[in-house]
C-alpha positions as CSV (number, residue, x, y, z in Angstrom):
1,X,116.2,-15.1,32.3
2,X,115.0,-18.3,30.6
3,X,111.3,-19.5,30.8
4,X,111.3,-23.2,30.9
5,X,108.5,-26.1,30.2
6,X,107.1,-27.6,33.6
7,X,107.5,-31.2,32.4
8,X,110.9,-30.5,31.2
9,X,112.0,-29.2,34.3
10,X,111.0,-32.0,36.2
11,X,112.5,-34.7,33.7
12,X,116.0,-33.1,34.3
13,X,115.7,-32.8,37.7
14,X,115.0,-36.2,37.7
15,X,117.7,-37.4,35.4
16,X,120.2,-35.1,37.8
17,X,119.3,-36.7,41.3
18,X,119.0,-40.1,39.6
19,X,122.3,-39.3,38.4
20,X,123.9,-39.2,41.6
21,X,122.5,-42.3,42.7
22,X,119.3,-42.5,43.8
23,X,116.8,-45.0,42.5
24,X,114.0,-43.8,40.0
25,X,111.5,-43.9,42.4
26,X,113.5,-41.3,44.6
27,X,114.1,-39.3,41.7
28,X,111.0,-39.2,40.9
29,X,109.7,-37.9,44.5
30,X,112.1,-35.4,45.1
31,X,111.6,-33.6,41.1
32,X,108.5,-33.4,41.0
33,X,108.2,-31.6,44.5
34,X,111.2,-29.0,43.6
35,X,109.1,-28.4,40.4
36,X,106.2,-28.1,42.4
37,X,108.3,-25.1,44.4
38,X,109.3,-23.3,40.9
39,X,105.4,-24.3,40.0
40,X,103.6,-22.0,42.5
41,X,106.5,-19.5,42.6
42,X,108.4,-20.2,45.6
43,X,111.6,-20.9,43.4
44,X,113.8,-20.3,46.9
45,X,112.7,-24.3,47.1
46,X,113.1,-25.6,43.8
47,X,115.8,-26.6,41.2
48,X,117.8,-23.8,42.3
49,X,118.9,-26.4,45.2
50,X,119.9,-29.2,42.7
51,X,123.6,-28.1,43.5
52,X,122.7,-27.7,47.0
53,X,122.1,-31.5,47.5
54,X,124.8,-32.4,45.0
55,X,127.5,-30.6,47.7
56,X,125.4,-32.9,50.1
57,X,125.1,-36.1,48.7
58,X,129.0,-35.3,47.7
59,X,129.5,-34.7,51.4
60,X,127.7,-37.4,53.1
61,X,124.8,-35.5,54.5
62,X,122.5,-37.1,52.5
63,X,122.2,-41.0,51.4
64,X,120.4,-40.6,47.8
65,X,119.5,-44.2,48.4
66,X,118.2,-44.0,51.8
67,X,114.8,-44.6,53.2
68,X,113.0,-43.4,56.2
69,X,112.8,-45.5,58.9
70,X,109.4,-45.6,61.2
71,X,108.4,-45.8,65.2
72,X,104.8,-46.1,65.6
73,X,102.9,-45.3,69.1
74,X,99.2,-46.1,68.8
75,X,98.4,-42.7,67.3
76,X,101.6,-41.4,67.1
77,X,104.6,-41.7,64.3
78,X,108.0,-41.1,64.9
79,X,110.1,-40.9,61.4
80,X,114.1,-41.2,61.5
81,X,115.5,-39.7,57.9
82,X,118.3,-41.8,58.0
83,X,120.1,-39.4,56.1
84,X,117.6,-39.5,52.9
85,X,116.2,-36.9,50.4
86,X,113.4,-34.8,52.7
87,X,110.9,-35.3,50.3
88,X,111.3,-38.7,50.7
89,X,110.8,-38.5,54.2
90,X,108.0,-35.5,53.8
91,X,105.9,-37.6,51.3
92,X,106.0,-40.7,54.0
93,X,105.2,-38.2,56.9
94,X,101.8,-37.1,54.8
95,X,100.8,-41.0,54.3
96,X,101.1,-41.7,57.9
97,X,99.3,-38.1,58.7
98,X,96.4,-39.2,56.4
99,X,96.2,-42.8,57.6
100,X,96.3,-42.3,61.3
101,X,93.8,-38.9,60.9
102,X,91.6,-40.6,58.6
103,X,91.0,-43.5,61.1
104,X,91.7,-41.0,64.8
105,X,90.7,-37.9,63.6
106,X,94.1,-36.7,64.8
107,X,97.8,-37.6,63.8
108,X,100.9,-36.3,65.1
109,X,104.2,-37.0,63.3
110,X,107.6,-36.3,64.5
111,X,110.9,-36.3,62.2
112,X,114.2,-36.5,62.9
113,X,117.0,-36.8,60.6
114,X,116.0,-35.8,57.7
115,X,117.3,-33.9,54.7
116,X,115.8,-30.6,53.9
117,X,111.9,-31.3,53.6
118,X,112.1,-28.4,50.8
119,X,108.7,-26.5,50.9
120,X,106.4,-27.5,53.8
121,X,103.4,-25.9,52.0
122,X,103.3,-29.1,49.3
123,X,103.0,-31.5,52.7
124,X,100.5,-29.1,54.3
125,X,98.4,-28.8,50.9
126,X,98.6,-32.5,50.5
127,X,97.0,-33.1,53.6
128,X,94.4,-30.2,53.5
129,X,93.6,-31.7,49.7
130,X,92.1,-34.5,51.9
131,X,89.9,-32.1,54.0
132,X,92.0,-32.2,57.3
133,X,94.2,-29.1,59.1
134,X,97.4,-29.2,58.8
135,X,100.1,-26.9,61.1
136,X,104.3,-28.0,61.9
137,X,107.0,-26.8,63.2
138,X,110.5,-27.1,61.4
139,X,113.6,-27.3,62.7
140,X,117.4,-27.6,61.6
141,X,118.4,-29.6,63.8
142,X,121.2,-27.0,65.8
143,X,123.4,-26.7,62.3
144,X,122.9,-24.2,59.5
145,X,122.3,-21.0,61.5
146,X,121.3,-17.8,59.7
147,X,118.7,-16.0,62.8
148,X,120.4,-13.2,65.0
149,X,118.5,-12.8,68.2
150,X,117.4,-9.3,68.5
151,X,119.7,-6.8,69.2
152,X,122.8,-8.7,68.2
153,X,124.6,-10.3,64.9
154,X,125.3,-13.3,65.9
155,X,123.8,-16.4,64.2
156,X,122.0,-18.9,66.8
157,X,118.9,-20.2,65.3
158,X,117.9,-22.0,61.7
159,X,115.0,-20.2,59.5
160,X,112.5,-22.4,61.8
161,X,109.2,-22.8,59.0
162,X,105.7,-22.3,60.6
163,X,102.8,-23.5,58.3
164,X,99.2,-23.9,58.8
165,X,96.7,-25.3,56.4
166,X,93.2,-25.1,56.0
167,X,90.2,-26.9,53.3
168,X,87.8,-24.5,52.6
169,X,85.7,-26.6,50.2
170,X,83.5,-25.4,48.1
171,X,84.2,-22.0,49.9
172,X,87.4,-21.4,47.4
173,X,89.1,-23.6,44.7
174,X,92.5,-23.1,47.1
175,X,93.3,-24.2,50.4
176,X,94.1,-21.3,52.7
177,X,97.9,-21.9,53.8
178,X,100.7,-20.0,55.3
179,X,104.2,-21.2,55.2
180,X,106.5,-19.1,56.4
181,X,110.1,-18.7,57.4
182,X,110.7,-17.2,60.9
183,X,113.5,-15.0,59.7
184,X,112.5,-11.8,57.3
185,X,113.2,-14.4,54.0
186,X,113.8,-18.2,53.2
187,X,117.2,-19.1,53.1
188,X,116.8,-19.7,49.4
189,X,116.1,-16.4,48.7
190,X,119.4,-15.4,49.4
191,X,120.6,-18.7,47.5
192,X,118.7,-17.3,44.8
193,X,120.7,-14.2,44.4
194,X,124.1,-15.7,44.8
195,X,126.2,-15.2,42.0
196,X,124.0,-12.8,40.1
197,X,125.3,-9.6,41.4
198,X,122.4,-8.4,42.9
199,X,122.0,-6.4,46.3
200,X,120.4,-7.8,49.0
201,X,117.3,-5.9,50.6
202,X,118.9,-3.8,53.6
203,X,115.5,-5.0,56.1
204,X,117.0,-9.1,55.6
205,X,120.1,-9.1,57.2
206,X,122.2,-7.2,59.8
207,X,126.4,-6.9,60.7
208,X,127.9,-6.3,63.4
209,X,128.6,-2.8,62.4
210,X,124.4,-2.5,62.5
211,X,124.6,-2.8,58.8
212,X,122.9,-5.2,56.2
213,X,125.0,-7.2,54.7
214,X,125.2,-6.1,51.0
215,X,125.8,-9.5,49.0
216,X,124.1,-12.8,48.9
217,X,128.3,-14.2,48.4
218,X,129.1,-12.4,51.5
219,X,126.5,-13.9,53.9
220,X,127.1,-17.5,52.0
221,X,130.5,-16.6,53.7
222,X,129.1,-16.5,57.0
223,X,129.2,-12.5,57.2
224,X,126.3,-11.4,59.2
225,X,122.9,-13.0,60.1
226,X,119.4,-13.1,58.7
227,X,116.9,-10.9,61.3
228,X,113.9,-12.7,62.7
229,X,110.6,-12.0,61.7
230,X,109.4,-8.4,62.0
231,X,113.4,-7.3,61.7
232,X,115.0,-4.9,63.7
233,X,111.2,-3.0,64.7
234,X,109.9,-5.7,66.1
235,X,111.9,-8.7,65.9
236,X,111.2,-10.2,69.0
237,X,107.6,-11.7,68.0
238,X,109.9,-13.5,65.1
239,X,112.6,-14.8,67.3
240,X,109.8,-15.9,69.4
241,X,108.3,-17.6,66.6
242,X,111.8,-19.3,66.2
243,X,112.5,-20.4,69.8
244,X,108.9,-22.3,69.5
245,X,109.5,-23.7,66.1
246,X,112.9,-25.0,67.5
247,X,111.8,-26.4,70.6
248,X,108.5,-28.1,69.1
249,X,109.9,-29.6,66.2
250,X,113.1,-31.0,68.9
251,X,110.9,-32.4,71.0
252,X,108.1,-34.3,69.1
253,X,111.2,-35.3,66.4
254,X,113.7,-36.5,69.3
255,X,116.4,-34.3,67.7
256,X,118.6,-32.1,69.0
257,X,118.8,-28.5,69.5
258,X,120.7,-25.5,68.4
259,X,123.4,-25.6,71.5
260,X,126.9,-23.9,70.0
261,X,128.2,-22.3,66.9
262,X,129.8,-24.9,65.1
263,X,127.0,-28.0,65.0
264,X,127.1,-31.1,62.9
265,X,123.8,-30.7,60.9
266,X,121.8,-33.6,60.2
267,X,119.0,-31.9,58.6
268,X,115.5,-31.2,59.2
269,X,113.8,-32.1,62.3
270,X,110.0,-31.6,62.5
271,X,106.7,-31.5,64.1
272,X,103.5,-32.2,61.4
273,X,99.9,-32.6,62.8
274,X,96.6,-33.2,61.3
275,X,93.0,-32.4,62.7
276,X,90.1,-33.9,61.0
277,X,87.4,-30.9,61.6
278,X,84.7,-32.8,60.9
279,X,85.1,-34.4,64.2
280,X,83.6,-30.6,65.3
281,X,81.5,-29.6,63.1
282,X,80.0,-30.4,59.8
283,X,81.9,-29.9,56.1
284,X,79.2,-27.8,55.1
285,X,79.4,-25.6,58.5
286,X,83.1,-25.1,57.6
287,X,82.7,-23.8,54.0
288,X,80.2,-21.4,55.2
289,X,82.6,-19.6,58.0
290,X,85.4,-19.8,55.3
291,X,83.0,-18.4,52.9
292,X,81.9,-15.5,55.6
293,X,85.5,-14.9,56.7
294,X,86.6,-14.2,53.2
295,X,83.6,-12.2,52.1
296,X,84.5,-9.8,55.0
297,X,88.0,-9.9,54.6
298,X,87.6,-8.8,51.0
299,X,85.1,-5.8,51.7
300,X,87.9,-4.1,52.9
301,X,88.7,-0.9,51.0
302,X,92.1,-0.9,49.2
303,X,94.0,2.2,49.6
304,X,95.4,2.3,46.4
305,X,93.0,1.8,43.0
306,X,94.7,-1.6,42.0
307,X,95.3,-3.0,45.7
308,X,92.9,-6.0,47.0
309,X,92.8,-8.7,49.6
310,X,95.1,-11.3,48.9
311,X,94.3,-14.7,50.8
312,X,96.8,-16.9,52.3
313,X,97.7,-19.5,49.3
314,X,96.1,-17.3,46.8
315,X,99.3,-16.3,45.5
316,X,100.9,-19.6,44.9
317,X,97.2,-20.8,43.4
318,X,97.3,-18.1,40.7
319,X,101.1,-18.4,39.9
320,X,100.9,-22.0,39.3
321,X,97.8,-21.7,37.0
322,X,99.9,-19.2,35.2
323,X,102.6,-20.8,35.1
324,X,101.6,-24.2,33.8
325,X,100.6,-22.4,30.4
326,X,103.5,-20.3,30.1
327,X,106.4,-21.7,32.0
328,X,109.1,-21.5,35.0
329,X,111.5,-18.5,34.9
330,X,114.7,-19.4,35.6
331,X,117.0,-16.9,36.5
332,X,120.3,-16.5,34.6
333,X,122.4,-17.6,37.8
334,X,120.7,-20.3,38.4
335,X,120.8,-21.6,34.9
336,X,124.6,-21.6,34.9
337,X,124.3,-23.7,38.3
338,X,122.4,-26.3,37.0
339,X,124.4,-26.3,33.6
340,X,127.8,-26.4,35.7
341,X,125.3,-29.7,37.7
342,X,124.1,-31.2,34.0
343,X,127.9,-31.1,33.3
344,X,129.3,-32.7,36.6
345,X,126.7,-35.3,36.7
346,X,126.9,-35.9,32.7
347,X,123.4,-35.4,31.9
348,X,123.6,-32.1,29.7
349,X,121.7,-34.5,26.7
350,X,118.6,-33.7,30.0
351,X,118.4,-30.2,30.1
352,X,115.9,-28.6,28.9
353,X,115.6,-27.0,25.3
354,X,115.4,-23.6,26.7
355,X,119.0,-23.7,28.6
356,X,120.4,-24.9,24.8
């Protein structure tokens, strides 16, 4: 396990993806939101992906020069990818969000198109930053299946993100914010634990045989599925989850659906929307209810003598405070992807002093 320097992260993640030819700018945009990911400890969405887009840009899937294109309807945004970097697309999605809210006190975007919008809590955080509520729905677009439906093994559905955000002020010095996968994990966990040897926890997966699958190589190889939500108890509230995310994110982006096994995959299609709630009630009202909520919430009694009440974006708000002071753990699989990356792309002079 190496620990790595944020700044130094970001600057060869940046050299990398410039390195395959996007402009500086791009670059830029799409490092410093990976880092972000590693930053608040949601690594399943950061460098680790590096080779990930390099086996897309190397493929076709994504244009590392490409811009988002935009169709505006009085309050309403439509956002084609056009095949480039998600981030990209996500960062233009949250300046249309804020300018149409900000004026409306509503904004609705829909995406189509795009490549993989990495972690959809940065966007929702951005926009609850700005005192607005954030939720979307993700899609991908009918390609990159990895959700059985209850009761079988069969992959149908992508990981379909939910998120919901929400300012609380001077209530807490975090937004609250879910962001979650509609399967038991993020793809990227299992990405994570390619290559290093490690089991796979038996409640992510199932085979045909009823079985989890055992390796993260084996389900890269298309052996078994990732269970919804709630796994083989209660699954069905998770594949519901899904089915919404799916339809939602199809229909407000224009994309298509999940229709048959083998689907070209253009990315992420999505569904973003922003409330101003001061178009309800007052800031001050809001902080107060947040403020109540919580203090109940937290007079719960913990069964065990360590356990408390951890808040939705609580975790993520403490990891990257710790993290900025003492670094980004990289595991040692990962570090031999990005070296074998630094290597292909010729910018082993970028990594950071930690991998040398």
């Amino acid at each position: 396990m190496l620990t790595v320097e944020p700044d130094s992260l970001e600057s060869f993640a940046r050299a990398t993806i410039e390195a395959s030819g996007a402009t500086p700018e791009i670059a830029e945009t799409v490092a410093r939101s990976l880092v972000s990911s590693d930053l608040v400890g949601h690594s399943s969405h950061g460098v680790v992906r590096l080779p990930y887009y390099a086996d897309q840009i190397a493929a076709g899937t994504v244009d590392p020069t490409a811009m988002p294109s935009i169709e505006q309807t009085g309050l309403f945004h439509q956002i084609d990818g056009s095949g480039a970097f998600g981030q990209v697309t996500g960062r233009r999605a949250v300046e249309l969000l804020l300018e149409t809210t900000n004026e409306h006190g509503v904004g609705v975007v829909g995406i189509r198109n795009s490549g993989h919008l990495g972690r959809i809590g940065e966007w929702a955080d951005r926009i609850a930053d700005e005192g607005l509520l954030f939720s979307s729905w993700v899609n991908l677009q009918g390609g990159a299946q990895r959700i059985a439906p209850p009761g079988t093994a069969d992959r149908r559905l992508g990981t379909n993100p939910i998120t919901f955000a929400v300012p609380t002020f001077d209530a807490l010095d975090f937004n609250l914010l879910y962001d979650g996968a509609t399967s038991q994990v993020a793809h990227g966990k299992i990405i994570e634990r390619d290559g290093s040897g490690e089991t796979l926890p038996p409640a992510w997966t199932i085979t045909e045989s009823g079985e989890p699958v055992e390796y993260a190589a084996d389900f890269e190889d298309q052996v078994g599925a990732l269970l919804p939500l709630g796994g083989t108890e209660s699954g069905h509230k998770g594949f519901g989850l899904a089915i919404m995310a799916e339809l939602f994110a199809s229909l407000v982006g224009d994309g298509p659906v999940s229709t048959k096994e083998s689907q070209d995959w253009a990315g992420n299609g999505a569904a973003f929307l922003a409330i101003d709630p001061s178009v309800f009630t007052t800031r001050e009202a809001i902080s107060i209810r947040v403020e109540a909520l919580i203090e109940y919430l937290r007079s719960a009694e913990p069964i065990a003598d360590d356990g408390e009440v951890i808040l939705p974006g609580e975790p993520e708000h403490r990891t990257a405070r710790e993290r900025r002071d003492q670094g980004i753990p990289i595991e040692d699989a990962v570090a031999d992807n990005l070296e074998t990356v630094a290597t292909n792309r010729d910018v082993e002079d970028a990594l950071p002093p930690a991998f040398r």
